[in-house]
Structures are given as C-alpha cells and as structure tokens.
C-alpha positions as a Python dict, from the first residue, in 0.01 Angstrom:
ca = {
    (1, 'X'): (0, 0, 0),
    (2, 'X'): (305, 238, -6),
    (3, 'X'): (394, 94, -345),
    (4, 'X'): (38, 171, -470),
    (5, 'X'): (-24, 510, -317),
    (6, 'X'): (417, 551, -525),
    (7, 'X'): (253, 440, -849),
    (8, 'X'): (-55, 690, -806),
    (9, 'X'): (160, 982, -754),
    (10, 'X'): (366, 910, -1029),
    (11, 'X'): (72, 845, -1288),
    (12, 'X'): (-71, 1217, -1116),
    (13, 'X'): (306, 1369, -1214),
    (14, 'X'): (285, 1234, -1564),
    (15, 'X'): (-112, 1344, -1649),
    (16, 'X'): (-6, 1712, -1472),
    (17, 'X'): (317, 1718, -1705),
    (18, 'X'): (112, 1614, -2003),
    (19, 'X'): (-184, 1908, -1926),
    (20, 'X'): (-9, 2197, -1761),
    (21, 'X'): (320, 2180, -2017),
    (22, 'X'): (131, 2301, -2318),
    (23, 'X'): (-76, 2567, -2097),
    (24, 'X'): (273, 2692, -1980),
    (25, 'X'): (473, 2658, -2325),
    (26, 'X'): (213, 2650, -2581),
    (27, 'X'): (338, 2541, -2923),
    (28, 'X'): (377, 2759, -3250),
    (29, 'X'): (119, 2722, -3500),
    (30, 'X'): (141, 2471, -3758),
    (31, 'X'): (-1, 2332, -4035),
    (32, 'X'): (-140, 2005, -4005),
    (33, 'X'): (-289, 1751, -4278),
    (34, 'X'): (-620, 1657, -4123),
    (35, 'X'): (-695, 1373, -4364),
    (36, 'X'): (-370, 1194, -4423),
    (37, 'X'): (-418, 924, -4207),
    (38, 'X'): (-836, 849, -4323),
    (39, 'X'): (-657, 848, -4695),
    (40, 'X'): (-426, 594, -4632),
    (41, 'X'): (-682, 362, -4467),
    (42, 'X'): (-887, 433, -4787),
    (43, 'X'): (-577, 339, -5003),
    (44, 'X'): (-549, 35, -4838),
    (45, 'X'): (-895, -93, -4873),
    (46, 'X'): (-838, 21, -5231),
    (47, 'X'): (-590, -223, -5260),
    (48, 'X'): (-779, -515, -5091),
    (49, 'X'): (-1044, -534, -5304),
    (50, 'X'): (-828, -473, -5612),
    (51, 'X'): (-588, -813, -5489),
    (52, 'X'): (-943, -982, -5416),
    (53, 'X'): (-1000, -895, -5794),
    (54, 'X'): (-698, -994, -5896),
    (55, 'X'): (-714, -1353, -5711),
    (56, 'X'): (-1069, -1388, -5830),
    (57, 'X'): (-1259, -1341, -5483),
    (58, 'X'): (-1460, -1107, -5632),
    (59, 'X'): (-1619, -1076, -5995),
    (60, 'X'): (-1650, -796, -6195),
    (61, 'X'): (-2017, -670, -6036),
    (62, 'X'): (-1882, -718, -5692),
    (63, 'X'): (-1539, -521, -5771),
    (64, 'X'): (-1752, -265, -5936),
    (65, 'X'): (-2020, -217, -5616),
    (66, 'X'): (-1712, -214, -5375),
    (67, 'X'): (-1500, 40, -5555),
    (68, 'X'): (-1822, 225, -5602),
    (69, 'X'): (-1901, 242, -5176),
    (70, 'X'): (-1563, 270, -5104),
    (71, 'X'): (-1550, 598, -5340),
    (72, 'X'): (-1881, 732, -5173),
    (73, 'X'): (-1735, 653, -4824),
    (74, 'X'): (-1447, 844, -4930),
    (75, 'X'): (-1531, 1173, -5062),
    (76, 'X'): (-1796, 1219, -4767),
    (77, 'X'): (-1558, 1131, -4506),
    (78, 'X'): (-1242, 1336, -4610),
    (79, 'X'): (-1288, 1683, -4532),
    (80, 'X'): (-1061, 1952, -4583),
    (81, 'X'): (-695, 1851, -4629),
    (82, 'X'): (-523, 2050, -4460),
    (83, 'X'): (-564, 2350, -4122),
    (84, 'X'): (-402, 2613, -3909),
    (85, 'X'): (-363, 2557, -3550),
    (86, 'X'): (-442, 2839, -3372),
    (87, 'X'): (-178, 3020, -3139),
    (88, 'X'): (-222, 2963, -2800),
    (89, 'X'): (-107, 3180, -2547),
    (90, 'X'): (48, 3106, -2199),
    (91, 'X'): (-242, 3063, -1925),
    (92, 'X'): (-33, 3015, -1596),
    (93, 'X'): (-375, 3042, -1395),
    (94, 'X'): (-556, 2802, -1535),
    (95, 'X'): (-258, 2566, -1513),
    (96, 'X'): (-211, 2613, -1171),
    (97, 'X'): (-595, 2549, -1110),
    (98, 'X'): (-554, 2192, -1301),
    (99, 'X'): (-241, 2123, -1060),
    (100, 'X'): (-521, 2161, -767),
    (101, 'X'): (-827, 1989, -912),
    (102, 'X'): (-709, 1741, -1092),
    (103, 'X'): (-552, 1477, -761),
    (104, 'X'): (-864, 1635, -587),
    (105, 'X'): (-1095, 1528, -868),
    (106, 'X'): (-899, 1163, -835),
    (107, 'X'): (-895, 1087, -516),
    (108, 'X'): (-1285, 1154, -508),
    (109, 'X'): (-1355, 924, -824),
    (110, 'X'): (-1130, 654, -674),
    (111, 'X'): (-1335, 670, -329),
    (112, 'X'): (-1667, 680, -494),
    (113, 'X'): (-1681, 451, -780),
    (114, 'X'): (-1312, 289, -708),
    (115, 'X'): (-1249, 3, -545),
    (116, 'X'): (-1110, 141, -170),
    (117, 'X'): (-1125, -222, -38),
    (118, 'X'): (-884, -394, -261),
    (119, 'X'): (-624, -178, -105),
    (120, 'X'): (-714, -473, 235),
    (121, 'X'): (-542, -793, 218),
    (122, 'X'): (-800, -1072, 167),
    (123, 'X'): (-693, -1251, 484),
    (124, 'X'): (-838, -948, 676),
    (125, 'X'): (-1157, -912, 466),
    (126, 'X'): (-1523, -1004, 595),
    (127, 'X'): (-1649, -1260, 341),
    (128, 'X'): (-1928, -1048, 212),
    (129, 'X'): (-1616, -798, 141),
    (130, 'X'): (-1462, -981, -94),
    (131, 'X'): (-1739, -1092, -288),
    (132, 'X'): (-1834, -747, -366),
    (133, 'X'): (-1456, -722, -513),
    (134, 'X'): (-1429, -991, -728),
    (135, 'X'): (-1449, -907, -1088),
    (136, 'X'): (-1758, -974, -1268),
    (137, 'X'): (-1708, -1148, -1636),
    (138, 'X'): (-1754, -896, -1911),
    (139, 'X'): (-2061, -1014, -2132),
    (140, 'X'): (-2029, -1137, -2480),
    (141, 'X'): (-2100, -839, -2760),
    (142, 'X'): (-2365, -880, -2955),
    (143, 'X'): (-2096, -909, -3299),
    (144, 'X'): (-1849, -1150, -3141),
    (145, 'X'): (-2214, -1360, -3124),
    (146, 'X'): (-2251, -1323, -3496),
    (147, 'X'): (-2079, -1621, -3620),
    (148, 'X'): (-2184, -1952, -3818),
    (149, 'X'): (-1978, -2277, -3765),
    (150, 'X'): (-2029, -2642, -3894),
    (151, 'X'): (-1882, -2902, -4097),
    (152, 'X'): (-1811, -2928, -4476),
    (153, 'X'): (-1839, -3305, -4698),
    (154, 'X'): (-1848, -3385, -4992),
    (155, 'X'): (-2137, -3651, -5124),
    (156, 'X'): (-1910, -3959, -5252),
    (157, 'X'): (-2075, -4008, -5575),
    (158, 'X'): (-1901, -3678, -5694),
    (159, 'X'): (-1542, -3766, -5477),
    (160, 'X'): (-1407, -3924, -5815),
    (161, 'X'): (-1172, -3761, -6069),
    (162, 'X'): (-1128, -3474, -5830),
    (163, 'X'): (-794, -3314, -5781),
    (164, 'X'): (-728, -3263, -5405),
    (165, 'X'): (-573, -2958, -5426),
    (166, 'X'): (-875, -2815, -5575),
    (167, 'X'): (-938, -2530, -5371),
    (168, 'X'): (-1274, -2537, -5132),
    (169, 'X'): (-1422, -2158, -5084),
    (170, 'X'): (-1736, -2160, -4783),
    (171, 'X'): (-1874, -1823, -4793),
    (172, 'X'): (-2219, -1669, -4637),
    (173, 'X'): (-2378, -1406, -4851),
    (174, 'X'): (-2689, -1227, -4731),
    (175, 'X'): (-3061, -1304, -4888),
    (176, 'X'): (-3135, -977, -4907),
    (177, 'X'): (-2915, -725, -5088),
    (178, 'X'): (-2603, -690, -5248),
    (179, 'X'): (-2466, -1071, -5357),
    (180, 'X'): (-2091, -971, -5229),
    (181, 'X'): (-1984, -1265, -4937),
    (182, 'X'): (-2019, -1136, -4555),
    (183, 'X'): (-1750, -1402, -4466),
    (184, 'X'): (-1559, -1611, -4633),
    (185, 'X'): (-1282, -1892, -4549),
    (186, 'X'): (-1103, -2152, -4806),
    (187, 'X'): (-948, -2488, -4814),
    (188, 'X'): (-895, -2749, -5018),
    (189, 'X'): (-1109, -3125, -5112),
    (190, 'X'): (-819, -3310, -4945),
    (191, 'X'): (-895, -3148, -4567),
    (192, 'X'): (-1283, -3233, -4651),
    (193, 'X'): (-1487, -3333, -4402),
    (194, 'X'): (-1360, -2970, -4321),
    (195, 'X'): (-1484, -2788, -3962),
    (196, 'X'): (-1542, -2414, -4051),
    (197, 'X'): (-1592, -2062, -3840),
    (198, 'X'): (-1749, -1767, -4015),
    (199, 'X'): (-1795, -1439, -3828),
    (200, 'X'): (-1683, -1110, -3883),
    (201, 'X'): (-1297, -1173, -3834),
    (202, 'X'): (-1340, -1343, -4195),
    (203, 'X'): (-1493, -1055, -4360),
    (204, 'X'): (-1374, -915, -4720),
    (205, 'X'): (-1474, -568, -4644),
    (206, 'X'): (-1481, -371, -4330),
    (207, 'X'): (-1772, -243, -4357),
    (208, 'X'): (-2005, -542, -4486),
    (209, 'X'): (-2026, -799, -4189),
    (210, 'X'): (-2144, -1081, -4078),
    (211, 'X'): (-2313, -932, -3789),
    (212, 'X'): (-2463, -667, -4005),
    (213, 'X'): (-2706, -954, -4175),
    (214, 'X'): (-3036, -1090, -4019),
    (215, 'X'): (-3081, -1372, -4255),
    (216, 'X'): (-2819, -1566, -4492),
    (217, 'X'): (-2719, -1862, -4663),
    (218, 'X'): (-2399, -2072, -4662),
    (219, 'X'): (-2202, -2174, -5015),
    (220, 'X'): (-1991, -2449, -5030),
    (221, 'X'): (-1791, -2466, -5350),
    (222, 'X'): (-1500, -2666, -5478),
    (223, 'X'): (-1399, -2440, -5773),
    (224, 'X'): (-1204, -2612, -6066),
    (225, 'X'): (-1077, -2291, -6209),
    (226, 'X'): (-940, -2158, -5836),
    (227, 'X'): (-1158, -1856, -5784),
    (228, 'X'): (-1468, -1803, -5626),
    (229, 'X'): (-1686, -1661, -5912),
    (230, 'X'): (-1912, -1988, -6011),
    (231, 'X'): (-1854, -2132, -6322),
    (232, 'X'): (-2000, -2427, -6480),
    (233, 'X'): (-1895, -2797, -6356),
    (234, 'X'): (-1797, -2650, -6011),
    (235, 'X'): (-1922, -2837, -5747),
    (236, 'X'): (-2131, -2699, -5470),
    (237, 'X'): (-2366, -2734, -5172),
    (238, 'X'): (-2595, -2485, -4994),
    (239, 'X'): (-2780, -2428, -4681),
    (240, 'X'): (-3120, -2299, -4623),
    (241, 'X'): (-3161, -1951, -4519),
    (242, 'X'): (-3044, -1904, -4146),
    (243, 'X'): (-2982, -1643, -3891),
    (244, 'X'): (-2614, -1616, -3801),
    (245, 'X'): (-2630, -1609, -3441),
    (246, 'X'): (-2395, -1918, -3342),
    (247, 'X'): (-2609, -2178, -3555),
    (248, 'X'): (-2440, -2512, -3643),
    (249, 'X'): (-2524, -2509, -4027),
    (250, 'X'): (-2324, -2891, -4169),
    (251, 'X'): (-2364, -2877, -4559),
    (252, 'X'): (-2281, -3131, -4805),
    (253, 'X'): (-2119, -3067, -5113),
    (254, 'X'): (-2377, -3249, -5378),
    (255, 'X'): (-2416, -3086, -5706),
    (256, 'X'): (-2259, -3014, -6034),
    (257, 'X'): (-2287, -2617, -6157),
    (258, 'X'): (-2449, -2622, -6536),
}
C-alpha cells in the first residue's frame, strides 16, 4: 500500500510540474506550422495508391477516383498553414489554485468511481468483494466484427498448364458503389486450397473499409499477367452477395475470363 500511495504522489508531482510550469514560465510566442503533420499523412497515402498503381492493384479508374478523394479530403482538411501563439503571461494564482484542486479533485475520483478495494489483499476480502473487482472483458467493436474468412480452391479441370507461382489476389468489393476492393490479400496457385481473412486490417485505403460496406461480394482470381485488373484468360471464382459480419464465404476458382 505504501508503494502505491509512493507511485500516486509521484504521478501528482509530474501532472503539477507539467500544468503549473507553463502558468509560472510561460513560453515566448512562436510560430507554429499547423498542418505539417496532416500533409505528410496526405503525402503518404499519395504514395500508396501511386505504388498500388504502379504494381497494378489498382487500374486506371480506380487510381483516378482515389487521387480524386484523396485531393478533396485534402484541401478541406488543411487549414491555414501556419499561426502565432499568443503570449501568455505569468498567472501565479491560478497555479497555486491547480496545486490545491488538482490531488483534491483525485483523491475524490479515485474514491468514487476508483476501485478503493483493490488496495485489500484478496485473502482478507468477503467473496462478494472480490467479485465486484474482477475485471469485466471489454466487448468486441462493432469493426473488429467486420471481417470475411473462408477457404480458396481451385476446380481441377482448370489445375492444368498453370504456373504455380501465378499469383492468387481474393478481394471483396462492395455491390453498391465505387468498384475499388474494401480488402484485399494475395497468394499464389501453389498454397491453393488457401484459408483467407479479410477485414479492415487488409484495406487499400484508409478510408474505404470493410466495415464501412453492408453488402459485398468476394473475387477470387489467379491473374496470368500478375496484377489485379482482370484481363482475359484469368481465372476466377465469385461469391454471392453477403454481409461481412464474420460469414464463412469458401469459393471455388471455376472459370476462364473472355
């Protein structure tokens, strides 16, 4: 207990060092870039659907509607560049005030919504006690839900004359909307019957998810030419329209692309 009521103090110390320091001493004015850091997470999303170009994840119209949001998202995002902090000057009352209120303010959270009786060891606890302490399992969020898993084959009248390094691509692409994939994983005909997991950690774009989609189909392709744009004599299979909301969805590879 000594230990824990040590560790408080110090965290107090720090948050009062923290608060009261720039009350006490405030800073000069300076000029700060208020969009740098939103411009180089734009630049970077630039460049990831430029490489997805460039590899052939995305076609022409796809690159083209990406660039296009991610220019929209841009300009209405970035403000002005660049502002003036304003002076502050020294306000030695209202520090002190902060040095009161603030362990006050702690102590009072901690006793009413804190968890007093973990401070007891459990050997000295009534049973009902330490039930009410245990830690209750957080729920599952409604995106890490939003996945679609299942297996991938391919039918054996087409397993001839196919090089096993051909590269596999499984993608889910919304019925409704734009045609870009939500998700998207790869492998290659030799690892076929191939297990697969799409959800939002498999997304090509930040903000165009898996989660975001009430209804879509799964693509299986085996793609001769190594990209995922479809091209005639790829091989493919595709599911019916499903919601992805943990559904099993097994497809088998079974036609030939005109």
């Amino acid at each position: 207990m000594l230990v824990f009521f040590a560790i408080v103090i110090l965290l107090l110390v720090m948050v009062l060092t923290f608060i009261v320091r720039p009350l006490m001493w405030p800073s000069a004015a300076v000029k700060v870039d208020d969009g740098a850091e939103k411009r180089e997470i734009f630049r970077q999303q630039f460049e990831e659907i430029e490489q997805d170009k460039t590899i052939g994840m995305l076609d022409t119209d796809q690159y083209n509607i990406a660039k296009t949001e991610l220019e929209r998202r841009m300009l209405d995002e970035l403000g002005s560049a660049e502002k003036v902090a304003a002076v502050a000057k020294p306000d030695v009352r209202l520090a002190f005030t902060l040095i009161i209120i603030i362990p006050i303010l702690a102590i009072y959270i901690y006793l009413a919504i804190g968890r007093p009786m973990a401070m007891i060891p459990a050997a000295d606890m009534p049973a009902v006690a330490q039930e009410a302490t245990m830690p209750v399992a957080p729920e599952a969020s409604p995106a890490s839900a939003a996945n679609i898993r299942g297996t991938i084959s391919l039918a054996p009248a087409l397993a001839s004359n196919i090089d096993p390094a051909t590269t596999v691509f499984i993608f889910a692409r919304a019925t409704q909307g734009a045609p870009m994939p939500l998700a998207i994983v790869r492998t290659t005909v030799k690892e076929l019957p191939y297990t697969y997991q799409l959800d939002d950690s498999t997304t090509l774009m930040s903000d165009l998810k898996l989660s975001q989609a009430s209804e879509v189909v799964v693509v299986a392709r085996i793609s001769k030419g190594g990209d995922a744009k479809a091209k005639a004599g790829d091989l493919q299979g595709i599911s019916a329209a499903v919601k992805p909301n943990g559904v099993t969805v097994d497809i088998e590879i079974n036609q030939v692309l005109p």
